[in-house]
Every structure is written in structure tokens, then in C-alpha cells.
C-alpha positions as CSV (number, residue, x, y, z in Angstrom):
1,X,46.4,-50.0,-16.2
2,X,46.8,-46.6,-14.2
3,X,49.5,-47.5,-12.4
4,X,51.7,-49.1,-15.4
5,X,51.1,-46.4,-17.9
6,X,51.1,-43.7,-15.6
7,X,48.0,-42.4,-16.5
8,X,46.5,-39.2,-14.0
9,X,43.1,-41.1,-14.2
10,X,41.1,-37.4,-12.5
11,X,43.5,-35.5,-15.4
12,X,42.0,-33.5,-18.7
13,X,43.1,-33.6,-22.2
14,X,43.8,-30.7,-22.1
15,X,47.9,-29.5,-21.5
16,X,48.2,-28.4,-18.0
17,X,49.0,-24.7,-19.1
18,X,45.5,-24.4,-20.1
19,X,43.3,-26.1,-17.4
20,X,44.8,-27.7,-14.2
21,X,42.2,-29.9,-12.2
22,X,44.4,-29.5,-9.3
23,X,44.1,-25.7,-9.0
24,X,40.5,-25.4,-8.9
25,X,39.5,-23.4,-6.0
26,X,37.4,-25.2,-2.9
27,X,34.6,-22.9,-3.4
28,X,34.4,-24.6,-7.1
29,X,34.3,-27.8,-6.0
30,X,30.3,-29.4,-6.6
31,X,29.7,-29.9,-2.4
32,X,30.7,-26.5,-1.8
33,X,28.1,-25.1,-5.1
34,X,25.7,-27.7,-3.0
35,X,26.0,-25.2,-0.3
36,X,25.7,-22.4,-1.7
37,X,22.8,-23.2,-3.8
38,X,20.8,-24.2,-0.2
39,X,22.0,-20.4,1.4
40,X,21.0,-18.7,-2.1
41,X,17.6,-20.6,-2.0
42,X,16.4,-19.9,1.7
43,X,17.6,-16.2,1.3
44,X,14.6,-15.8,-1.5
45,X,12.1,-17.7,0.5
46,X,12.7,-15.3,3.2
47,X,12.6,-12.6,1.1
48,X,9.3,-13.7,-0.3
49,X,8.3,-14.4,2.8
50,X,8.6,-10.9,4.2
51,X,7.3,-9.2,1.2
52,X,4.3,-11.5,1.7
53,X,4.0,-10.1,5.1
54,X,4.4,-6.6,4.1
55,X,1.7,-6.6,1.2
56,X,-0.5,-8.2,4.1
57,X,-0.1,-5.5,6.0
58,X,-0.8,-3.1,3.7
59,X,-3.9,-4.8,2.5
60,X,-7.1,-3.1,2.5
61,X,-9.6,-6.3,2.8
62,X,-13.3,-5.3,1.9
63,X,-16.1,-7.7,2.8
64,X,-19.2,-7.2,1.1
65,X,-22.1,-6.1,3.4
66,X,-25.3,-8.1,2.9
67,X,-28.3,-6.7,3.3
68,X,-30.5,-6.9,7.0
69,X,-33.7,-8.7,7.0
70,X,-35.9,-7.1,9.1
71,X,-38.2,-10.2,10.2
72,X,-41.8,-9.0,11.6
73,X,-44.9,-11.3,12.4
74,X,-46.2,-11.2,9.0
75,X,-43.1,-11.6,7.0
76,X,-42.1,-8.9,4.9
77,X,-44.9,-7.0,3.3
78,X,-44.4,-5.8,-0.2
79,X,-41.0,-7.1,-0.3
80,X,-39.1,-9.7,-1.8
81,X,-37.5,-11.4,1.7
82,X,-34.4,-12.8,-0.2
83,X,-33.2,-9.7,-1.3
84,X,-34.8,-7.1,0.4
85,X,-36.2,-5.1,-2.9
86,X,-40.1,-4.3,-3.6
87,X,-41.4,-7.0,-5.8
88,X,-40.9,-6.2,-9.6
89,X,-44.3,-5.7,-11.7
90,X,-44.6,-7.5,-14.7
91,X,-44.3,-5.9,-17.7
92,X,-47.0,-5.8,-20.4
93,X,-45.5,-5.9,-24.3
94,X,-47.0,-3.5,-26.5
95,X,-48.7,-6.4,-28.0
96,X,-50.8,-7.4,-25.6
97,X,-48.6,-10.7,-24.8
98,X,-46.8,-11.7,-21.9
């Protein structure tokens, strides 16, 4: 059916003066966009990538210090061993309940 009617079967509607599929530059083509979508992509996870590394560097890590037992024969006397505080008294209510 191409071939008898002469039909351009990769043409356009559309008049050659307006859009011609023949001129379309190489870069244009979907392989070539392929291409450059892949360079485009690993150019940001590079750049990520060294920003990452930079905000590293320039990271102030703080580590939370827990406090020393001091462990002696007895134990610890008048302290609570867990956390290393005096025990806490209880307190009475002004009612007379606890």
C-alpha cells in the first residue's frame, strides 16, 4: 500500500514548510536524549555525592557522655547505681497520705 500510493509512511500531516521529519537534528533523535539523560543523571549524583562528603566534614558529631560508676566493695552507698544520683526521699502530702 506504501509503495503503490506513494505514501512517506515516517511523514507528518503536516506540509513540509512547517515541520520536516527529515531535518531533525541527531542530538533530537530519542537514543541520543537516552544519552544525555544518563550524563545529566550521574552529573547530580556526583554532585550529591560531594556535597554529602563536604557536610561530613563539616559535621560536628556529639556523643552523649554517660555517667562513670564508681564500683567499690559495698556497692554504692547512698546512691542510686543506675544513675549515679542520691536516692530521692519520699515526699509526704500535706494530708498525711502517701
Amino acid at each position: 500500500m506504501v509503495e503503490h500510493f506513494g505514501i512517506d509512511q515516517y511523514g507528518s500531516c503536516y506540509p513540509r514548510s512547517i515541520y520536516n521529519y527529515e531535518a531533525v537534528d541527531e542530538g533530537d533523535m530519542y537514543d541520543k536524549l537516552e544519552e544525555q539523560l544518563v550524563q545529566l543523571e550521574e552529573r547530580r549524583r556526583n554532585e550529591r555525592m560531594r556535597l554529602q562528603s563536604e557536610q561530613q566534614r563539616q559535621a560536628i558529631e556529639f556523643q552523649r557522655a554517660g555517667f562513670v560508676q564508681q564500683h567499690r566493695q559495698g556497692g554504692a552507698r547512698g546512691r542510686d547505681e543506675t544513675q549515679g544520683h542520691p536516692p530521692q526521699k519520699k515526699r509526704r502530702r500535706p494530708s498525711g497520705w502517701q
